[in-house]
C-alpha positions as CSV (number, residue, x, y, z in Angstrom):
1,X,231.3,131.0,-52.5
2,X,229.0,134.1,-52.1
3,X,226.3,131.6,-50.2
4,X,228.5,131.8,-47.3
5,X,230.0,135.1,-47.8
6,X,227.7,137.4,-49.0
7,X,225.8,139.8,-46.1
8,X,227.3,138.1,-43.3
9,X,228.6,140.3,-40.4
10,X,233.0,139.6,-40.2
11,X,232.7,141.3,-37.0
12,X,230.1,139.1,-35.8
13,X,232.1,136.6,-36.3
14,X,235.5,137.2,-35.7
15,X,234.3,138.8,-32.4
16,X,232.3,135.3,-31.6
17,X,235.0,133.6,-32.5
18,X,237.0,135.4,-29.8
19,X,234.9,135.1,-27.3
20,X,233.9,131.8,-27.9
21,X,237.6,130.3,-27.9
22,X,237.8,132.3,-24.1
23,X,235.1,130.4,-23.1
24,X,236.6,127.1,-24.0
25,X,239.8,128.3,-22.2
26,X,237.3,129.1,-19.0
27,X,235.1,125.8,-19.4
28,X,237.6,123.3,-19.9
29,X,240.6,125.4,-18.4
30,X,239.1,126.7,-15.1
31,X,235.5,125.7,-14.2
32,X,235.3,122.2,-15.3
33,X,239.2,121.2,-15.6
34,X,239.2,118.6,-12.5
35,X,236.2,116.8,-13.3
36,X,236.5,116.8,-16.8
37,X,240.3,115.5,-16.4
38,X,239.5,112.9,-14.2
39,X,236.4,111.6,-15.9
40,X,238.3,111.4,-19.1
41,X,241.4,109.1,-17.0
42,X,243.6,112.4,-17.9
43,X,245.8,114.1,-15.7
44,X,244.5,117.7,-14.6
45,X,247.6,119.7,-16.2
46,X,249.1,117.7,-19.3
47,X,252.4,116.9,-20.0
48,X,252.4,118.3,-23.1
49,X,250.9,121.3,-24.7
50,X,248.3,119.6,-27.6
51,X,249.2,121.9,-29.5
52,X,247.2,119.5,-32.8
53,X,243.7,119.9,-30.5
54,X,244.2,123.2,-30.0
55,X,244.6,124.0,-33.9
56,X,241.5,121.4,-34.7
57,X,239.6,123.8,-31.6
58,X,240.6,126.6,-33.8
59,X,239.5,125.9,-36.9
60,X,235.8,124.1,-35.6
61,X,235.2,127.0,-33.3
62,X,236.0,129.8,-35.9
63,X,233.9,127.5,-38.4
64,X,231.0,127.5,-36.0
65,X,230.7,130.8,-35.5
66,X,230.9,131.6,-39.5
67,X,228.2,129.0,-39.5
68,X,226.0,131.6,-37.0
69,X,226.9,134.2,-39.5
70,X,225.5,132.6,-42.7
71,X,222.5,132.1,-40.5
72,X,221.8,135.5,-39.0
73,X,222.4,137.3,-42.5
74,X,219.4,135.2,-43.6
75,X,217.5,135.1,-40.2
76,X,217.2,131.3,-39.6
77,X,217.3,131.8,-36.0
78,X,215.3,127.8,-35.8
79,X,217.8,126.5,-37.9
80,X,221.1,127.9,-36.1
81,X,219.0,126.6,-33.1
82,X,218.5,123.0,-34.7
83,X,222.3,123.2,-35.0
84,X,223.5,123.7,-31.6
85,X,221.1,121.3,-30.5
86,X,222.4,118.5,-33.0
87,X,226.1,119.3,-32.5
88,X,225.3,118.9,-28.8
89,X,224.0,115.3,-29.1
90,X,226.2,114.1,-30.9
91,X,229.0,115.2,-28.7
92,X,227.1,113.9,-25.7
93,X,226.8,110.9,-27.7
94,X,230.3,110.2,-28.5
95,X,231.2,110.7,-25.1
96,X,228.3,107.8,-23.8
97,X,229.9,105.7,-26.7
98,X,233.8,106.3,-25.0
99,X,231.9,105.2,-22.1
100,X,232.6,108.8,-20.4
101,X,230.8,108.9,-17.2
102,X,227.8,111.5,-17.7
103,X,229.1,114.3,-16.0
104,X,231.8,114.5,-19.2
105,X,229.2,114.1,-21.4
106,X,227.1,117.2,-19.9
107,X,230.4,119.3,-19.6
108,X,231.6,118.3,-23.5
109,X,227.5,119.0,-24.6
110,X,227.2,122.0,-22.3
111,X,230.7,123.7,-24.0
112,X,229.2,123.6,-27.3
113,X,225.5,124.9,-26.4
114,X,227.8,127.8,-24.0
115,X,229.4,128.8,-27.5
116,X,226.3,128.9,-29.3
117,X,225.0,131.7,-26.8
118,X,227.9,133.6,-26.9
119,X,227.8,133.3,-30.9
120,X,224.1,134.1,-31.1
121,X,225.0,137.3,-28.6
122,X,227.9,138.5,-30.9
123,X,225.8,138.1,-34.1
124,X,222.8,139.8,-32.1
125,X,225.1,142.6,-31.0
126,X,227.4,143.4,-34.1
């Protein structure tokens, strides 16, 4: 347990974690709602609250940015890079496989490269 725990920044993280999660609510929620709505065959305000994605969003994003911590308390700046880049494929790529028209693809991609910023800034800053 102390390979992930040990020298890493809480603050960093809970504080990316924060800001991270608002910028899923102003990616998906605001900037990119229509399009990404209507290229997934959704409407642009559900129904119903998914409340079960939201919890999963949770957990991954506050995972992610404990991930950044590990990495910055041992200064694998590459490596955290590596890691955005591969989460972001393979996001884009299970979007081309739901046959997603590219435009979801670059918005899913884009949202998780956006998060690694703002979790490299809040590691960088705190």
């Amino acid at each position: 347990m102390q390979e992930i725990t040990a020298n890493v920044s809480w603050t960093a993280i809970i504080v990316g974690f924060i800001a991270a999660y608002a910028v899923g609510f102003l990616w998906y929620g605001v900037i990119f709602q229509k399009a990404w709505a209507l290229g997934n065959g959704l409407p642009e305000k559900p129904e119903k609250f998914p409340v079960m994605a939201m919890v999963l969003q949770v957990i991954g994003t506050f995972l992610y940015s404990w991930v950044f911590g590990i990495t910055a308390s041992r200064e694998m700046l590459l490596t955290i890079i590596l890691v955005v880049l591969t989460l972001a494929c393979l996001i884009g790529a299970g979007a081309l496989y739901r046959l997603r028209p590219p435009g979801v693809m670059l918005i899913d991609a884009g949202y998780v490269i956006a998060m690694g910023v703002v979790l490299f800034l809040a590691q960088a800053i705190f």
